[in-house]
C-alpha positions as CSV (number, residue, x, y, z in Angstrom):
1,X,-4.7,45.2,43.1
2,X,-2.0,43.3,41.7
3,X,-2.1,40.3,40.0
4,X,0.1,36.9,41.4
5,X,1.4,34.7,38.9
6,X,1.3,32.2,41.3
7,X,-2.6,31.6,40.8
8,X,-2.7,32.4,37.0
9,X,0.9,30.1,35.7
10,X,-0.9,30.7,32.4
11,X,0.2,34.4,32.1
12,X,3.3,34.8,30.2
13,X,6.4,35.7,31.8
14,X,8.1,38.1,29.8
15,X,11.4,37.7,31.4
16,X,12.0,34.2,30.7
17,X,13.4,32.8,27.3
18,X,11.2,29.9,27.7
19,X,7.9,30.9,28.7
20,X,4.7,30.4,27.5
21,X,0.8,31.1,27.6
22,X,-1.9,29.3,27.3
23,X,-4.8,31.1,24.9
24,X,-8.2,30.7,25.4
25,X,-9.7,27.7,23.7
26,X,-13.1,26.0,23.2
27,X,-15.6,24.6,20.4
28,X,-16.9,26.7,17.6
29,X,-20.2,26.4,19.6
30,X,-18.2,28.3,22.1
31,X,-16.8,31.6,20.2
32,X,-17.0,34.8,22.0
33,X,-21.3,35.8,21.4
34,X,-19.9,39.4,21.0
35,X,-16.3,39.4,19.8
36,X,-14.3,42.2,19.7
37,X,-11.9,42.7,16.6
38,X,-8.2,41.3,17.2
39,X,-9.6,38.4,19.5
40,X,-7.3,35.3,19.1
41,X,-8.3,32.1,20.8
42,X,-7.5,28.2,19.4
43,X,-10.5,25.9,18.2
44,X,-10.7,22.6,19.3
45,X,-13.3,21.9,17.1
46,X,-10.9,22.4,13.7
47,X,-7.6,22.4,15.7
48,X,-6.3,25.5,14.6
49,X,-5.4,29.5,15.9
50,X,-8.4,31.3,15.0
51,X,-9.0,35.7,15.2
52,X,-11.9,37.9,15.0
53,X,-11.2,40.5,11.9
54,X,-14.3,42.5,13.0
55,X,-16.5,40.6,10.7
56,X,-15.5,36.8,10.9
57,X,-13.1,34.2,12.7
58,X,-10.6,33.1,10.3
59,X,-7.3,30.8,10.7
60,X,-4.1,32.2,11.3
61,X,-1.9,30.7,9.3
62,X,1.0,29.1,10.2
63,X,3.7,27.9,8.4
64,X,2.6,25.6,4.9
65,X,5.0,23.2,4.8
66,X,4.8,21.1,1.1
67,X,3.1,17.7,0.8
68,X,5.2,15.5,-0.1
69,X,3.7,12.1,-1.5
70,X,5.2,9.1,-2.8
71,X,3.2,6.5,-4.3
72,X,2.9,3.7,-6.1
73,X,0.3,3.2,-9.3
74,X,-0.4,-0.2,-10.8
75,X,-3.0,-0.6,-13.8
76,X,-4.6,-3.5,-14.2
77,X,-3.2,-7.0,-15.9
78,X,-3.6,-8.8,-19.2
79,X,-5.0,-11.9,-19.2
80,X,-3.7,-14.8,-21.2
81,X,-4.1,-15.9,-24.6
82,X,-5.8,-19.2,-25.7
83,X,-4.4,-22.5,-27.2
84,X,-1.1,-22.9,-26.6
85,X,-1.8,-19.1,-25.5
86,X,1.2,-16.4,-24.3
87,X,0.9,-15.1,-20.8
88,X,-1.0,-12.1,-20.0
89,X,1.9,-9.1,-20.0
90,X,1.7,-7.3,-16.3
91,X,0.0,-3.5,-15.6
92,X,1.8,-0.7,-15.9
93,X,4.2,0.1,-12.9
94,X,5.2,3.8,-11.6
95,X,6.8,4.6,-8.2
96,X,8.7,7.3,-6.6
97,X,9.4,5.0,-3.7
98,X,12.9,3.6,-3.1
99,X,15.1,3.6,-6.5
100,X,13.8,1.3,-9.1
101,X,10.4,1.7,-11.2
102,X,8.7,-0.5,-13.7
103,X,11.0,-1.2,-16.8
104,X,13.6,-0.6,-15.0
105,X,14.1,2.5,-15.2
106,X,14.8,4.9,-11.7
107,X,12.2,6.1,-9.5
108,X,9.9,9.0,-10.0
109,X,9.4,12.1,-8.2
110,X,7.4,12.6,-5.5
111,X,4.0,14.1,-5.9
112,X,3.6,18.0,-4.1
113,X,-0.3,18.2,-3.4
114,X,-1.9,21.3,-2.2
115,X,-3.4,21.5,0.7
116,X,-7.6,20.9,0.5
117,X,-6.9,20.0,-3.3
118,X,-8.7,17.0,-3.7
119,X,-7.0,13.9,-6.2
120,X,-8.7,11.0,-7.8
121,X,-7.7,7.8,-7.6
122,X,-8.1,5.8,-10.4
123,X,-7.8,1.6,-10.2
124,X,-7.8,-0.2,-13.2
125,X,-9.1,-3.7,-13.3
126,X,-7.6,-6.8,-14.9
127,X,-8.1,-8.3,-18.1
128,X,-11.1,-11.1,-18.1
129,X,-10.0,-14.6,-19.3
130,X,-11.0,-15.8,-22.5
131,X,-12.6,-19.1,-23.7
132,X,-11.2,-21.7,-26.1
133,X,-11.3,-19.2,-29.4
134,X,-7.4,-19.1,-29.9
135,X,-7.4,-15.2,-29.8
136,X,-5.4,-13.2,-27.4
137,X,-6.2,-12.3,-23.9
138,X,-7.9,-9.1,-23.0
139,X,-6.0,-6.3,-21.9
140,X,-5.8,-4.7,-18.6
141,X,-7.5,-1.3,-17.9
142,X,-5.0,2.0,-16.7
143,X,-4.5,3.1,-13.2
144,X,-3.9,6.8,-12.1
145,X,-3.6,9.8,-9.9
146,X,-4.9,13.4,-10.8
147,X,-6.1,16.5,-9.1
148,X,-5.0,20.0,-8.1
149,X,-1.8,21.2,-9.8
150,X,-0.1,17.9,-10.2
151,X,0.4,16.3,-13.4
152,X,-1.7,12.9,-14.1
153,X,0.3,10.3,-13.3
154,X,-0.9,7.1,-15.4
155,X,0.0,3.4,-15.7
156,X,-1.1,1.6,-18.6
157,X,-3.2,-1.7,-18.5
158,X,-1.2,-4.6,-19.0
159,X,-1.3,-6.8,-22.7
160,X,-3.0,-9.8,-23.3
161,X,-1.4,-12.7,-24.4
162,X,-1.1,-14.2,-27.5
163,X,-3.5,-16.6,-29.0
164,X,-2.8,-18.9,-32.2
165,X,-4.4,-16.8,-34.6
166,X,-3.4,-13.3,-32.9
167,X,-0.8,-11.2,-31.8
168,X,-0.3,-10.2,-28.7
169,X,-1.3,-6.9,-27.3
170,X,1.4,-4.2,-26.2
171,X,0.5,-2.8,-22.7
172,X,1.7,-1.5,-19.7
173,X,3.8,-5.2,-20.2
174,X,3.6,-6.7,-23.5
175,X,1.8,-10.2,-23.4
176,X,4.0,-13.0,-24.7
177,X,3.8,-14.9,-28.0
178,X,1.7,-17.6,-29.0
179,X,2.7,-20.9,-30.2
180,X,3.4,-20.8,-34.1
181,X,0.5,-22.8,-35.6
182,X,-0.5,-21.6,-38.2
183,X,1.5,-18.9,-38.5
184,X,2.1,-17.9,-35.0
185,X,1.3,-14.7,-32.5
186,X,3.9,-12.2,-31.7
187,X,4.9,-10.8,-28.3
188,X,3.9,-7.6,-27.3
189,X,5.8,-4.6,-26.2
190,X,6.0,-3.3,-22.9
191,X,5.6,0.8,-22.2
192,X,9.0,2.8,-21.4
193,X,9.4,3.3,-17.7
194,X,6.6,0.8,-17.1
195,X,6.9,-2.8,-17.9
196,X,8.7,-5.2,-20.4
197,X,8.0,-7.1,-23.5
198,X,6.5,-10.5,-23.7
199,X,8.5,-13.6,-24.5
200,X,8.7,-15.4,-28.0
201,X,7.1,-18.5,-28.6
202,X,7.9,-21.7,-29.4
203,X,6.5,-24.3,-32.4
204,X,4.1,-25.5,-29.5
205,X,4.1,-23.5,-26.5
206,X,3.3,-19.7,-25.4
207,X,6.0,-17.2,-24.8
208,X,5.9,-15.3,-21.0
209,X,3.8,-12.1,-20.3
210,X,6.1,-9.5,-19.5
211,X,6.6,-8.2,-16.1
212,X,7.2,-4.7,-14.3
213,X,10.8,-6.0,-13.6
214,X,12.0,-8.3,-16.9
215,X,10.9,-9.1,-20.1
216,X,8.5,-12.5,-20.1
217,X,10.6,-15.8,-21.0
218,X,10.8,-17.5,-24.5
219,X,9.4,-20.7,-24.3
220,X,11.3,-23.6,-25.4
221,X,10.5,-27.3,-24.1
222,X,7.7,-25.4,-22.1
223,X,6.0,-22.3,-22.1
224,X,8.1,-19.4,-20.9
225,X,8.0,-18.2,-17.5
226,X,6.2,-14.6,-17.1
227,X,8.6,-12.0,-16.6
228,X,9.8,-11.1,-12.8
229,X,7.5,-8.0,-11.0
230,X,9.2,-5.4,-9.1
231,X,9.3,-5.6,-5.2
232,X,8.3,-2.0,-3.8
233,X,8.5,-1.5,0.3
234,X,5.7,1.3,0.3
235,X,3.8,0.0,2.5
236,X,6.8,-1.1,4.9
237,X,7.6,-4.2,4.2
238,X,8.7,-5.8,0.5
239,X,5.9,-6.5,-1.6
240,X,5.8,-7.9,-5.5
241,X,3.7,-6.4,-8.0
242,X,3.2,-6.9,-11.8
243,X,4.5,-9.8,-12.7
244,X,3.4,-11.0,-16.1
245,X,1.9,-14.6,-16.6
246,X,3.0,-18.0,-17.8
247,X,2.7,-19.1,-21.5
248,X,0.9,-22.3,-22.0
249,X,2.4,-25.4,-22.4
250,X,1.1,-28.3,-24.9
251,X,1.6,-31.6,-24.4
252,X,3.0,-32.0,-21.0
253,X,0.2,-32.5,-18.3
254,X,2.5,-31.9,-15.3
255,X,4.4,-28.4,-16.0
256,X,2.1,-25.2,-15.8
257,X,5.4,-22.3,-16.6
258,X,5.2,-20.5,-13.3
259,X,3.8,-16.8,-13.4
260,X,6.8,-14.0,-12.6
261,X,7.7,-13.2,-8.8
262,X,5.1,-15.5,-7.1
263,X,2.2,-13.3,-8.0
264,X,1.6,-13.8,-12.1
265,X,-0.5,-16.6,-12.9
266,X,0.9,-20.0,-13.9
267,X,0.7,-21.3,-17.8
268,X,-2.0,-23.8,-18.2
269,X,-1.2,-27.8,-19.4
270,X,-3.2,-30.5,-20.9
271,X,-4.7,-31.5,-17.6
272,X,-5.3,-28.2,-16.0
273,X,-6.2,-24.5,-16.4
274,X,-4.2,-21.9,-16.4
275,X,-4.2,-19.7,-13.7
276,X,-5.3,-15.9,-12.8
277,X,-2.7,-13.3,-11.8
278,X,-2.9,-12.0,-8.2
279,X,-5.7,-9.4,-6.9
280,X,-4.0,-6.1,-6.5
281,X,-0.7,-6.6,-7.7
282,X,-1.8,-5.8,-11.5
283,X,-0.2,-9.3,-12.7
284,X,-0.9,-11.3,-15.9
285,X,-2.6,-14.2,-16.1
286,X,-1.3,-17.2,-17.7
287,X,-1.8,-18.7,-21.0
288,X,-3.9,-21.7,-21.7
289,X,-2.6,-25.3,-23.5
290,X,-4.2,-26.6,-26.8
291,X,-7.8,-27.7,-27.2
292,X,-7.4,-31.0,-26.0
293,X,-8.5,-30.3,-22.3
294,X,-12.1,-29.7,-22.3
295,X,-14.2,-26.3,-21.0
296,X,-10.5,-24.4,-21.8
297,X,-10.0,-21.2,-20.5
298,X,-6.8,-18.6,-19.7
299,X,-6.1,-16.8,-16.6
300,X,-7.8,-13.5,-15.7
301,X,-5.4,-10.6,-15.7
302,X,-4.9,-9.5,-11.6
303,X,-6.4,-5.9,-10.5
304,X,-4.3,-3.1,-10.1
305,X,-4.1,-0.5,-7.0
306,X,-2.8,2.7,-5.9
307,X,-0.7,3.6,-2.8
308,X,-0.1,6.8,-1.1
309,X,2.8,7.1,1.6
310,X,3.0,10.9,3.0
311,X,3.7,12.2,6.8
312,X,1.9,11.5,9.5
313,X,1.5,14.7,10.3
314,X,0.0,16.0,7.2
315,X,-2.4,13.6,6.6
316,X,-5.9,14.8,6.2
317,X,-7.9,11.8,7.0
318,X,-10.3,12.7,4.3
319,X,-10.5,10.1,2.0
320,X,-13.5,8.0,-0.7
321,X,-13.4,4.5,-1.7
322,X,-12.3,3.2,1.4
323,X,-8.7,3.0,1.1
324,X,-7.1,0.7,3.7
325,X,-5.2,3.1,6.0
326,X,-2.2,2.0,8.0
327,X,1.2,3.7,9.4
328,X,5.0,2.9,9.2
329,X,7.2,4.9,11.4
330,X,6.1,8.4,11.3
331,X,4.5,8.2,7.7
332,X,0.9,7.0,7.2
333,X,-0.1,4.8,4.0
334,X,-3.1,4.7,2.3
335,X,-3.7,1.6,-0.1
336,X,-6.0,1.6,-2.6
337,X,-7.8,-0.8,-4.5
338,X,-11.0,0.3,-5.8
339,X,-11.5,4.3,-7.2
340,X,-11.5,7.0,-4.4
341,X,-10.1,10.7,-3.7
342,X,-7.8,11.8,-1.5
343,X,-8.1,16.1,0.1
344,X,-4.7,16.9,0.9
């Protein structure tokens, strides 16, 4: 007896350029008990073709298109040197996205991940704020990417700034100077393709912490300003991140040398601390004034993070660490900032 298309439209019709047919589908649960060899069906459960070889249902493959990442990796901030300290220098800055990466140098490549390779995220912390001591702030720690035939990608830890009776520390950003009594602290220097130097110091105030975007400023009259961060639209919308910290200033008790881009912290004055750069944007944090000002203490170097921006369509949704996960467009962003994986 015949067959009428009518009442199966799931058939394929040969004769028509633009036909299709609809396989049978179910669950894993619901495989064939006793398949034959050559069966092809789609799983709903995986979401994939899926044929019987005689011994096991595999996936058919279909075509592997790459995965193409961009991303964004920020290591943590310096934190500010005491008396008269230099700004904490910022965290290391890489990016493929848009043209501009840390030190200004151009953006990097993308990242090609394999598919079920699984990458560790790595976020570095910022730099904890010293005492009264008049030694330099505490470096940042390094941020990074690794995994399955990719190259680490790593940002360094910002520098800490300068105190009176230290250098500064080189870093993702160098940290700036400190003021020069006795003999003074000297700016750090920033990583190639990262971050800047630090600024110089005056006879009573701390030089800038260098930023992802420009070296930290010399101070003068006042501490120096930290050095600008970079603004990076990853996530969809501008963002800064890495800007180093303010030096401290001595004897003013009104002007705290702002931090760079909004997100460094300030330089501290005789009548208050200075202040801590901002939570995941791997800033410095900014140097402290002279002893005079009881309890005083520099600001805490800001954490770092990592973001990942790839297609929608290729994202696997397995993830650790609890990444914050959002979309823009057709891409999908995953924002980092404590340590996870990622399975492409």
């Amino acid at each position: 007896m015949a067959i009428d298309k009518i009442d199966h439209p799931e058939l394929l019709e040969l004769d028509s350029s633009t036909g299709a047919t609809a396989l049978p589908r179910g669950t894993t649960a619901q495989r064939p008990a006793s398949p034959s060899a050559g069966y092809i069906r789609f799983n709903t459960t995986d979401n994939v073709l899926e044929t019987y070889d005689g011994t096991d249902w595999v996936t058919i493959n279909t075509t592997d298109y790459p995965i193409i990442v961009d991303y964004l990796i920020v290591a943590g901030g310096g934190s500010g040197g005491t008396n008269r300290g230099g700004g904490g220098g910022a965290g290391g800055l890489r990016t493929s996205y848009g043209s501009t990466s840390g030190g200004g140098s151009s953006a990097e490549s993308s990242l090609i991940l394999t598919s079920s390779g699984i990458y560790t995220i790595t976020v570095g912390g910022g730099g904890a704020a010293r005492t009264y001591d008049a030694l330099s702030g505490n470096d940042g720690t390094n941020s990074s990417i690794s995994g399955v035939n990719i190259t680490t990608i790593t940002s360094i830890g910002g520098g800490g700034g300068a105190g009176t009776d230290q250098n500064a520390k080189s870093g993702g950003s160098g940290g700036g100077g400190g003021h020069l009594y006795p003999s003074g602290g000297l700016p750090g220097s920033g990583t190639s393709a990262q971050g800047f130097a630090g600024g110089l110091p005056s006879s009573s105030d701390g030089g800038g912490g260098g930023g992802a975007g420009s070296v930290g400023g010399n101070a003068s009259t006042n501490g120096g300003d930290g050095g600008d961060g970079l603004s990076v639209s990853i996530t969809g919308s501008p963002a800064n991140y890495a800007g180093g910290g303010g030096g401290g200033t001595y004897p003013s008790t009104t002007h705290k040398s702002p931090g760079g881009s909004g997100v460094g912290g300030d330089g501290g004055n005789e009548s208050s601390h200075a202040s801590d750069g901002n939570a995941n944007t791997g800033s410095g944090g900014g140097g402290s004034s002279s002893y005079n000002y009881p309890n005083l203490v520099s600001g805490a170097g800001g954490s770092g993070l990592v973001i990942l921006r790839m297609p929608t369509f290729q994202y696997s949704g397995t993830t650790t660490g609890s990444p914050t996960v959002t979309t823009d467009g057709s891409d999908t962003i995953l924002t980092y900032t404590s340590s996870g994986t990622y399975t492409a």
